[in-house]
C-alpha positions as CSV (number, residue, x, y, z in Angstrom):
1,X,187.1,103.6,84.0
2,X,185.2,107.1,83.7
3,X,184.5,108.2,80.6
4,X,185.4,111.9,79.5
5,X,183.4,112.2,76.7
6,X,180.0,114.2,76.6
7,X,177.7,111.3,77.1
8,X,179.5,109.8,79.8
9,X,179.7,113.5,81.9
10,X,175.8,113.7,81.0
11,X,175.6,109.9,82.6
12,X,178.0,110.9,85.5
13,X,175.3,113.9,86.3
14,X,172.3,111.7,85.9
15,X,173.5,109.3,88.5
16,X,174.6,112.5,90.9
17,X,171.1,113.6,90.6
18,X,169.2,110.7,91.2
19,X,171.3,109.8,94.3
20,X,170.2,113.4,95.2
21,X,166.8,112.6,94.8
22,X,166.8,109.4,96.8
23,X,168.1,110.9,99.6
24,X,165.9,113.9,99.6
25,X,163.1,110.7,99.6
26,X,164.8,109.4,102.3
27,X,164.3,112.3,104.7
28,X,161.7,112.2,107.6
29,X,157.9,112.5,106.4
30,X,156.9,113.0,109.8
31,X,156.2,116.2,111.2
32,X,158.2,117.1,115.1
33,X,157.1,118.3,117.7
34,X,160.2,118.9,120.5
35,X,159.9,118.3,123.5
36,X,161.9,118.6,126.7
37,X,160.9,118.2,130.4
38,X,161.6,116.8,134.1
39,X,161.4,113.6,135.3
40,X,160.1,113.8,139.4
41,X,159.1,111.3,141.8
42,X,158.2,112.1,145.3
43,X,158.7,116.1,144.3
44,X,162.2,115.4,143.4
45,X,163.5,114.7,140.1
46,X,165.0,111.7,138.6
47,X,168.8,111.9,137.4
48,X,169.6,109.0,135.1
49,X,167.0,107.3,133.5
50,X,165.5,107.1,130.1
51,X,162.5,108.6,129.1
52,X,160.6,106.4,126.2
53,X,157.8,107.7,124.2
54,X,156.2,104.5,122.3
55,X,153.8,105.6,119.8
56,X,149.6,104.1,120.9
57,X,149.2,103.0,117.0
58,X,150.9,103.2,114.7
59,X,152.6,105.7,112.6
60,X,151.9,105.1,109.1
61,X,152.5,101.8,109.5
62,X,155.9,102.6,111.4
63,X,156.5,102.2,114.5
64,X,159.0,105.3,115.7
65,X,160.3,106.0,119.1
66,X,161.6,108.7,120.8
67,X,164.1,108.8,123.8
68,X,165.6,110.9,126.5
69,X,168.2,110.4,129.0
70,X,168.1,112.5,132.0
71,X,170.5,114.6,133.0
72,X,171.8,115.4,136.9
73,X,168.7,117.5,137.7
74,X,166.5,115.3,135.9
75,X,166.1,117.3,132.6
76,X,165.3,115.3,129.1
77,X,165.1,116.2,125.8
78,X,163.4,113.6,123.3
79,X,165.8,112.6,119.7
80,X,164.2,109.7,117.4
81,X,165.9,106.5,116.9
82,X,167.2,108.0,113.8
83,X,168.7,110.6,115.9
84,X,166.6,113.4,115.0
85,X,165.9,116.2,117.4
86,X,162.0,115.7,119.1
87,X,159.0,113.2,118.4
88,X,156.5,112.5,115.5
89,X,153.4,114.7,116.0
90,X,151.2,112.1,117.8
91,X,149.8,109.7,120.9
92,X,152.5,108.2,122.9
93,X,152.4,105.4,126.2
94,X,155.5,107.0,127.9
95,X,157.9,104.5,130.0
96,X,160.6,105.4,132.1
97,X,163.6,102.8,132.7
98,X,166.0,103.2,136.2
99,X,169.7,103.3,134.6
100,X,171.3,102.9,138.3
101,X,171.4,99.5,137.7
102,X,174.3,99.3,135.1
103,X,176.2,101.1,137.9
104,X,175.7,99.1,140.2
105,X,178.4,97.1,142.7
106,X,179.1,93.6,141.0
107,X,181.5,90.8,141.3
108,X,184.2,89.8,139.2
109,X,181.8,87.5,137.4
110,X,179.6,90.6,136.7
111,X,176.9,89.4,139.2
112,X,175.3,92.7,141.0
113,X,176.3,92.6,144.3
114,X,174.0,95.3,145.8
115,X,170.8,96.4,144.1
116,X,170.4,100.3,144.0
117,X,167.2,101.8,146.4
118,X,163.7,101.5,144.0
119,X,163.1,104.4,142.8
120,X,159.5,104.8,141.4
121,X,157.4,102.1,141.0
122,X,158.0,99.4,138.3
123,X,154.7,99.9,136.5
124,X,156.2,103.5,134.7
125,X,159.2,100.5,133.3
126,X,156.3,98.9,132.0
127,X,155.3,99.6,128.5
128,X,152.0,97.8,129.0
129,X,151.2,99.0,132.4
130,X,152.3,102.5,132.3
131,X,149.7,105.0,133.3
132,X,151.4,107.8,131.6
133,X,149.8,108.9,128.4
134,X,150.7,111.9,126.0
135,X,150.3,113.9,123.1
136,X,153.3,115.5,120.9
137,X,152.2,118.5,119.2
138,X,154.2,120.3,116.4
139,X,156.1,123.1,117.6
140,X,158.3,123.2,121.3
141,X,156.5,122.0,124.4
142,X,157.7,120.9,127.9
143,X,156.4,117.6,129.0
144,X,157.1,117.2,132.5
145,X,156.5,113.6,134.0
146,X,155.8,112.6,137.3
147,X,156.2,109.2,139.1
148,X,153.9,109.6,141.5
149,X,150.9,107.0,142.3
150,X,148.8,109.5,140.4
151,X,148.2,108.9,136.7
C-alpha cells in the first residue's frame, strides 16, 4: 500500500532519486574512442567475420571487449559487450573469427558436410598468436586490418 500522506510522498521521492543516482553510477567510466574499418586479406576484403578487440591488460581491473561484424564489403564498426557504440581508450590484441562456417552445408545430424575455402590464416583466430596489435584513441578513427603474412 502507498501511502498519501506527506512523509510517505517525501519517502516515495527519496527512493526515485536514489534509483536515479545508481544508475547514473552505473554508466560507463571508460572513455570511447570509435572506431570503424576494413577487414582485407590478399587486397580484398573480408565479408562476414567478426572483428575482436581484447584489451593487452587490463582495464581497471575489467576486462571489456569490443566487437564488429563485417558487413558485404568488409566494413566493421566496434560496440562493447554492453552494446555501447566504439572501444575503451586503450591497447588491444585484435582477432578476427571466419563466420562461413555456421553456413556451411551439413547433414541432418548437423555434421558439416563441406568446409568453406580458408580464408586467412588461423593465427589472426588466435587470441594468443595474433600478430595484430592496436591502439583506441578517444575521438573517431578508422582502423583498417589486413590479413596478410605481414604483421
Amino acid at each position: 500500500m502507498i501511502s498519501r500522506g506527506r512523509n510517505g510522498r517525501n519517502y516515495q521521492l527519496g527512493l526515485i532519486a536514489g534509483a536515479g543516482l545508481l544508475l547514473v553510477g552505473c554508466g560507463s567510466r571508460h572513455e570511447l574512442g570509435q572506431v570503424r574499418g576494413v577487414v582485407r586479406s590478399g587486397g580484398q576484403p573480408l565479408p562476414n567475420v567478426l572483428v575482436t578487440f581484447v584489451p593487452v591488460g587490463k582495464a581497471e581491473g575489467q576486462v571489456i571487449r569490443s566487437m564488429g561484424k563485417t558487413d558485404s564489403q568488409g566494413h566493421y564498426e566496434l560496440r562493447t559487450e554492453a552494446q555501447a557504440a566504439g572501444a575503451v581508450v586503450g591497447k588491444y590484441r585484435v582477432i578476427v573469427e571466419d563466420l562461413a562456417i555456421y553456413s556451411a552445408p551439413r547433414d541432418d545430424e548437423g555434421s558439416v558436410t563441406q568446409m568453406p575455402p580458408v580464408r586467412f590464416p588461423a593465427r589472426f583466430s588466435d587470441p594468443l598468436l595474433s600478430p595484430i596489435q592496436r591502439e583506441v584513441k578517444v575521438g573517431e578513427q578508422v582502423i583498417e586490418l589486413d590479413l596478410d603474412d605481414s604483421p
